[in-house]
C-alpha positions as CSV (number, residue, x, y, z in Angstrom):
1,X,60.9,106.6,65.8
2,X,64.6,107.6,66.2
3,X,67.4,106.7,63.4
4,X,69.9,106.3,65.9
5,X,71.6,102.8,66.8
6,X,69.4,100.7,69.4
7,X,71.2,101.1,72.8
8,X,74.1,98.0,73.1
9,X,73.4,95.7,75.8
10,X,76.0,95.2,78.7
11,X,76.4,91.4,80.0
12,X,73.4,91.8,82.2
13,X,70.7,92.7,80.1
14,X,71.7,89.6,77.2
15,X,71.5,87.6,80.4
16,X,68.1,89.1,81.9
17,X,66.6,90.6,78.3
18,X,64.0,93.0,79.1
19,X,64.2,94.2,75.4
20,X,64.7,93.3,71.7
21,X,67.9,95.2,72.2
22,X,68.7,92.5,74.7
23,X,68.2,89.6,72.5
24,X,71.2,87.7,72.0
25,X,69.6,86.2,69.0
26,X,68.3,89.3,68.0
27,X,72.0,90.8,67.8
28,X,73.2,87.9,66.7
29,X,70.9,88.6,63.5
30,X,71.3,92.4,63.5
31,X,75.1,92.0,63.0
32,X,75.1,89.2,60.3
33,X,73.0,91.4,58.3
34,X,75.2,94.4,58.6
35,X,77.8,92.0,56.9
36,X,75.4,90.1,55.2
37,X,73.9,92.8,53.3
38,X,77.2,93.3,51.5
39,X,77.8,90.1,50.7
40,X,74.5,89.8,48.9
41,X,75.3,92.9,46.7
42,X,78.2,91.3,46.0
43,X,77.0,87.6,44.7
44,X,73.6,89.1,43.4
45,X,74.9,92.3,41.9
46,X,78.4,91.0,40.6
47,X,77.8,87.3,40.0
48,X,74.0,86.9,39.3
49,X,73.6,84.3,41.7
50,X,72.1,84.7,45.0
51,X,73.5,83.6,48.4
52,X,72.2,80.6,48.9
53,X,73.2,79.3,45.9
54,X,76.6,80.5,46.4
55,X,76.5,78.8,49.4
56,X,76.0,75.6,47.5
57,X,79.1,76.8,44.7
58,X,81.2,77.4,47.5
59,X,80.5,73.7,49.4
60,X,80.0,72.0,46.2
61,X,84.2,73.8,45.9
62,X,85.1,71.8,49.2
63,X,83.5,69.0,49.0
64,X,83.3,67.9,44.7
65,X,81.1,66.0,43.9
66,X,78.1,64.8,46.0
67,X,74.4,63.9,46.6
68,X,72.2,66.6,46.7
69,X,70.9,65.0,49.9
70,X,74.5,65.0,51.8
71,X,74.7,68.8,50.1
72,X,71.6,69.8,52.1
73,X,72.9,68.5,55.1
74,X,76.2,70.2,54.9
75,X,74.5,73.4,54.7
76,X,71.6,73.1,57.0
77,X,69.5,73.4,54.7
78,X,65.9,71.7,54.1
79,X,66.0,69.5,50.7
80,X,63.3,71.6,48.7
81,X,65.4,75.0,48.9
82,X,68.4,72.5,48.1
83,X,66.5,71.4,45.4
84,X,65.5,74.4,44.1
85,X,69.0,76.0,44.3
86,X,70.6,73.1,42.3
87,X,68.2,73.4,39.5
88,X,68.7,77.1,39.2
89,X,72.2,76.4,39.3
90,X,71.8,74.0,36.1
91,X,69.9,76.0,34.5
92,X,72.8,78.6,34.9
93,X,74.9,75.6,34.0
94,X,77.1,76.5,37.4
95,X,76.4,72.9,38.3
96,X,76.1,69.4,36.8
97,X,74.3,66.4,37.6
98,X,75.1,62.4,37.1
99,X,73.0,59.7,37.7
100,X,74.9,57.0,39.4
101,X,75.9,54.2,37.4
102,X,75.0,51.5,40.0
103,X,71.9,52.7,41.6
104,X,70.1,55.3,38.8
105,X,67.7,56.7,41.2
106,X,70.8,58.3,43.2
107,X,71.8,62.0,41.7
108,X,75.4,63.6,42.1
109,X,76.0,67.0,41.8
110,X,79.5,68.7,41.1
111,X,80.7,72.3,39.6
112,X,80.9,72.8,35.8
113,X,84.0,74.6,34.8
114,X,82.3,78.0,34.8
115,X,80.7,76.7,38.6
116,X,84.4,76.7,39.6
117,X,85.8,79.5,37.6
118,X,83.2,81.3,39.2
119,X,84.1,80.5,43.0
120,X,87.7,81.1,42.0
121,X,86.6,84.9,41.0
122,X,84.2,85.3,43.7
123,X,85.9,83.4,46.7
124,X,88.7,85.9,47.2
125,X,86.5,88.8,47.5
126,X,84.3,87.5,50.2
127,X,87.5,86.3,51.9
128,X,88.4,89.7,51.7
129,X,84.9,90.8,53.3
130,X,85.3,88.3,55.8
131,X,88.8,89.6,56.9
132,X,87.3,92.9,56.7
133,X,84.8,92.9,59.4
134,X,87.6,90.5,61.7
135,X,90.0,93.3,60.9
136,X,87.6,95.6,63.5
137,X,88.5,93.5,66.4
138,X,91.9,92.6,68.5
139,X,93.8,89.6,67.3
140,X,93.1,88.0,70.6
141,X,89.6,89.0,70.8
142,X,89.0,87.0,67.3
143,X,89.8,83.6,69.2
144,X,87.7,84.6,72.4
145,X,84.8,85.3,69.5
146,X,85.3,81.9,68.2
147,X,85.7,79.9,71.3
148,X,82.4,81.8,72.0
149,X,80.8,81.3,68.7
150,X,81.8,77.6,68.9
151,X,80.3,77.0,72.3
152,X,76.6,78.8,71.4
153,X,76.9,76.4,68.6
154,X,77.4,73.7,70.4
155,X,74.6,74.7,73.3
156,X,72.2,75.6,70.5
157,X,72.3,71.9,69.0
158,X,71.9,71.0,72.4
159,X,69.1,72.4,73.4
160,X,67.3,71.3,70.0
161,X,68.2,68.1,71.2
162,X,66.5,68.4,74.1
163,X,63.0,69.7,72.0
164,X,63.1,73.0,74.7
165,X,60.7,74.3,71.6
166,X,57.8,71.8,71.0
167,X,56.4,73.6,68.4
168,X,56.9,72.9,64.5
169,X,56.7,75.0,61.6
170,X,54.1,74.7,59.1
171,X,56.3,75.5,55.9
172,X,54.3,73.4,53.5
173,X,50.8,75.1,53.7
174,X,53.1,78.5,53.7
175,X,53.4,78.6,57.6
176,X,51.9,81.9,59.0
177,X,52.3,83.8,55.4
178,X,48.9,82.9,54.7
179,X,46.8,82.4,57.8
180,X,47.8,83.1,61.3
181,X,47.4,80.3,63.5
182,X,44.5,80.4,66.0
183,X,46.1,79.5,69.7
184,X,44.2,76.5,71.1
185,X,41.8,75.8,68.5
């Protein structure tokens, strides 16, 4: 196996794939992880919290205070890793929780003080990431990559929409992890 960089696809292979190479969604991936990775030394190794729940410090930042069910919506993400985030969060007392005073089964969730003094210390550095990795590319080629990034957005809701993949995942009995599924039986 070679250590060299997978060949780059041209226009025509993402549009006739013939390899993993050719994968839009493959290179989609392979480039958010060369990013990604740095990011995650950054939150784990710096700030002891891991990405997803910085994901939830930094919304929980925008938004204030909110249910933990609007919280897992605004970061596509399913309610149990939502769930589980907030409590380690607690526990790291990053968040806090209130019971609503008119309907007590209804939970809010907001940043402590050391929740936001930690977004204001670790926000500017993955800003500065962030710019970073833009700071590779033409200033006009960063609009053409969002235009572009918008519009697969906006197809890929689309065609989950339109259910173009039937199949489900079997997360609560540990998906494939544990067994691997038997076509057709």
């Amino acid at each position: 196996m070679s250590s060299s960089s997978p060949a780059f696809p041209d226009a025509a292979a993402l549009l006739a794939p013939r390899c993993l190479d050719d994968l839009l969604l493959y290179r989609l991936a392979r480039a958010a992880r060369t990013g990604g990775g740095m990011a995650t030394r950054l939150v784990e190794g710096g700030f002891g919290i891991t990405r997803r729940e910085w994901g939830m410090v930094a919304m929980l930042a925008q938004t204030g205070e909110i249910t933990p069910s609007a919280l897992s919506d605004c970061l596509s993400l399913d309610r149990v890793r939502t769930s589980r985030g907030l409590r380690s969060l607690v526990e790291k007392q990053l968040v806090e929780r209130r019971r609503d005073d008119e309907d007590r089964r209804e939970v809010h969730v907001r940043l402590s003080a050391a929740g936001l003094q930690l977004f204001n210390e670790l926000f500017p550095r993955i800003a500065e990431l962030n710019t970073g990795l833009l700071d590779g590319l033409p200033a006009g080629h960063v609009e053409i990559f969002l235009q572009c990034l918008r519009r697969l957005e906006q197809r890929g809701s689309a065609l989950s929409a339109q259910g173009v993949v039937p199949e489900k995942a079997d997360r609560r009995s540990g998906g494939t992890r544990h067994r691997w599924p038997k076509r057709g039986a």
